[in-house]
C-alpha positions as CSV (number, residue, x, y, z in Angstrom):
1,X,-74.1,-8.7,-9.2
2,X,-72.5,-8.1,-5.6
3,X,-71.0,-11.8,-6.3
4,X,-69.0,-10.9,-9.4
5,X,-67.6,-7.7,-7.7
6,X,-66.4,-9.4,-4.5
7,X,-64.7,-12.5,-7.1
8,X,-62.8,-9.2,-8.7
9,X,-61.1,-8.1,-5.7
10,X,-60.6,-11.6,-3.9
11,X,-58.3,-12.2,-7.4
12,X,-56.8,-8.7,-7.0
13,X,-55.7,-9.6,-3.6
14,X,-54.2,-13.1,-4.5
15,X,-52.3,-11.4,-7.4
16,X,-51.0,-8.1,-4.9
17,X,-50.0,-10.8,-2.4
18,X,-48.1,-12.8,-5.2
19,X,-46.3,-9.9,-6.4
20,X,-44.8,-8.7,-2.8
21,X,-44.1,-12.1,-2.4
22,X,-41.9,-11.8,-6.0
23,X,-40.1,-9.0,-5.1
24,X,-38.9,-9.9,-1.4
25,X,-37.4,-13.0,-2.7
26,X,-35.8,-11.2,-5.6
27,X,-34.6,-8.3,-3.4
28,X,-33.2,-10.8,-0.6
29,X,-31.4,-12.8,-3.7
30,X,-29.9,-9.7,-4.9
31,X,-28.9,-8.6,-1.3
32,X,-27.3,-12.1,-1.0
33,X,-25.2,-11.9,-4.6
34,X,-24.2,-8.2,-3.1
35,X,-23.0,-9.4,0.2
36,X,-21.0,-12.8,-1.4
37,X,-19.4,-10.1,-4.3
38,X,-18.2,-7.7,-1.5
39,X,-16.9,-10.3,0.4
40,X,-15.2,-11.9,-2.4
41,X,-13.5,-8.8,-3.5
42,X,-12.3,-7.5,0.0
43,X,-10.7,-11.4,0.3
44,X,-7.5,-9.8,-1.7
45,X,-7.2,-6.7,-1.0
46,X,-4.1,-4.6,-1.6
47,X,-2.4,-3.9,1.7
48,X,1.2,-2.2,2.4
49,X,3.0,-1.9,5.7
50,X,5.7,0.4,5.6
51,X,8.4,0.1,9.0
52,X,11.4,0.9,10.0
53,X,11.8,4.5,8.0
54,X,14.8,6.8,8.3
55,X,15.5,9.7,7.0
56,X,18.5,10.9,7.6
57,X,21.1,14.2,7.1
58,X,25.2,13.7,7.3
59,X,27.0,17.2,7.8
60,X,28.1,17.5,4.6
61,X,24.4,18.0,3.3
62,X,23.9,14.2,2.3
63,X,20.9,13.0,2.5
64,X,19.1,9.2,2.3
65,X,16.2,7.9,2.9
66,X,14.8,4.2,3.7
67,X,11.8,2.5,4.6
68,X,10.9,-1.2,4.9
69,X,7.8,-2.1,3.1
70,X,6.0,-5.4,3.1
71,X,2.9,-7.0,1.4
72,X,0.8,-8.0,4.0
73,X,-2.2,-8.2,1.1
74,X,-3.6,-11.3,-0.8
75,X,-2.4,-9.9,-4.0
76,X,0.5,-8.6,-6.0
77,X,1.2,-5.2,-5.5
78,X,2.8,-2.5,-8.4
79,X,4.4,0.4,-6.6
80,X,4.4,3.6,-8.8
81,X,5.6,6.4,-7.4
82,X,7.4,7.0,-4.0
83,X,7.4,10.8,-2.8
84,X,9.7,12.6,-0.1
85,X,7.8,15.5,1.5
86,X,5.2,15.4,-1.5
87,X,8.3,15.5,-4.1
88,X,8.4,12.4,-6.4
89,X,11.3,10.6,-6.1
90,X,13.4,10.4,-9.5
91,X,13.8,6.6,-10.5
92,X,17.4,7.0,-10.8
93,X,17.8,7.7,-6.8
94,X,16.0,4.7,-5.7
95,X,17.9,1.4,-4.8
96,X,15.8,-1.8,-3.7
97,X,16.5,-5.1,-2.4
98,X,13.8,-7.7,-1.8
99,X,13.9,-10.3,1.2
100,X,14.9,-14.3,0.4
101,X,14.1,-17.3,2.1
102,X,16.1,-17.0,5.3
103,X,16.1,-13.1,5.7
104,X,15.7,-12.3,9.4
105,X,13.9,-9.4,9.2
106,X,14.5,-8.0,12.9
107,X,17.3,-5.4,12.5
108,X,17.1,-1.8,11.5
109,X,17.4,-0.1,8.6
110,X,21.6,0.9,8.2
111,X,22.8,4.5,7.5
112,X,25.2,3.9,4.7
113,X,27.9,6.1,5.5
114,X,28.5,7.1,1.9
115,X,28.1,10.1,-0.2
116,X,25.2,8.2,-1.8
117,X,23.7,4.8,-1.4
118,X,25.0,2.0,-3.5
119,X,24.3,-1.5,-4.1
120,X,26.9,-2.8,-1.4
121,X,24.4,-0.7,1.2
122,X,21.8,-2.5,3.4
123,X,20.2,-3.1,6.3
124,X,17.3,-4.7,8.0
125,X,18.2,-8.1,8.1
126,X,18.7,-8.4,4.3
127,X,21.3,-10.3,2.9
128,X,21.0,-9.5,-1.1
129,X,22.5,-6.4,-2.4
130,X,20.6,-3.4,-3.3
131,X,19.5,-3.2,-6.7
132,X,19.2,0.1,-8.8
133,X,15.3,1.1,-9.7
134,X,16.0,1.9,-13.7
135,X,12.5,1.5,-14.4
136,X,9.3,3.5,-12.7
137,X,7.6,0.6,-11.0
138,X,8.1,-1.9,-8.6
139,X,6.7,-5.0,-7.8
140,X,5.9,-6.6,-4.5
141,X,4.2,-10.0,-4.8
142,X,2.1,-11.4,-2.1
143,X,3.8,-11.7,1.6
144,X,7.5,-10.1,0.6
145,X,9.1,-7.4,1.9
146,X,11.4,-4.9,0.0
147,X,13.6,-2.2,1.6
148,X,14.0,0.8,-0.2
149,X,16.7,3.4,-0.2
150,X,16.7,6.8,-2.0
151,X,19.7,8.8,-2.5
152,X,18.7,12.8,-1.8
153,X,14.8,12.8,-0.7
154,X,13.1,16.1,-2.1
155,X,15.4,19.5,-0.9
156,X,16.0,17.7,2.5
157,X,19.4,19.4,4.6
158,X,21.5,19.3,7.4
159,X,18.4,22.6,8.3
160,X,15.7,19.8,8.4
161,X,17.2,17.5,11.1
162,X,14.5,17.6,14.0
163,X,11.1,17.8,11.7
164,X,9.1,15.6,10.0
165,X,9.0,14.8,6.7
166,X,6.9,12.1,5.2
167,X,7.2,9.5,2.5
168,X,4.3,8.1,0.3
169,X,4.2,5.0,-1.7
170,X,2.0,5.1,-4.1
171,X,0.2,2.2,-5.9
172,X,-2.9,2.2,-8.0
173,X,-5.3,1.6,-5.5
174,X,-3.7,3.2,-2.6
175,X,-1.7,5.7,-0.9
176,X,0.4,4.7,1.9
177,X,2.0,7.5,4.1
178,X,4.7,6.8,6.8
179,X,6.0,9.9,8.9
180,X,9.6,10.1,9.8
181,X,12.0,12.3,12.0
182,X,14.9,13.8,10.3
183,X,18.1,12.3,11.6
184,X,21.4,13.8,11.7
185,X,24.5,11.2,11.1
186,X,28.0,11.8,13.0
């Protein structure tokens, strides 16, 4: 009788051992597929560098903002909103040009001098025109860079020049914030 008890448990351990053994190779596989997945998906990531931003104030009250925004990302980026001081800018004020093959790059962004920002008005080392929004959205593909210029940013005046005052680009994965001083043009 003590023989047939001792058989029971020798199987019981063989069958405990088997299924530990199961279940660390099934959690190491599933650990594997998570860590390939992650790494897979952080590969092209959406990633915006914005430079260069002015904001700045004539005497007359006129105001313009412009920032320099490139793709550093492995994918194609929609931007969807850009805010002034937490204010969305209307579609109508915002004028874009992106770089071509050639574009230096080095130079700063240009006060325009006018009343308002046209498409004759650029800086940065662009050499296309500025382009009017008409649409919400941008696009930004992979590795470009776009300068943007927005006629009247939020309620900024000639009483702002000195602070900060920030500007967001929104996309639908991110926010990306860039703090500028307020200048005053002479």
């Amino acid at each position: 009788m003590k023989n047939i008890l001792k058989n029971r448990l020798a199987l019981s351990t063989v069958v405990t051992t088997l299924i530990i053994l199961v279940v660390s190779v099934l959690l190491a596989g599933v650990v594997t597929y998570f860590a390939i997945n992650v790494t897979s998906t952080r590969v092209q990531e959406e990633n915006l560098s914005l430079s260069k931003t002015h904001i700045w104030v004539a005497m007359d009250g006129t105001a313009v903002a412009a920032t320099m925004v490139t793709n550093t990302g492995g994918r194609d980026v929609v931007l969807s909103k850009i805010a002034a001081r937490g204010q969305d800018v209307d579609a109508g004020n915002i004028f874009y040009a992106v770089a071509i093959t050639g574009d230096t790059l080095t130079t700063d962004l240009n006060w325009t001098g006018a009343a308002a920002v046209g498409a004759g008005d650029i800086g940065g080392g662009l050499t296309t025109g500025l382009a009017a929004l008409g649409t919400d959205t941008l696009v930004l593909t992979s590795g470009s860079t776009m300068a943007i210029y927005i006629n009247s940013p939020d309620s900024i005046t000639v009483n702002d020049i000195g602070l900060t005052v920030a500007l967001t680009v929104f996309t639908s994965q991110a926010i990306h914030y860039q703090e500028s001083n307020v200048e005053a043009v002479v």
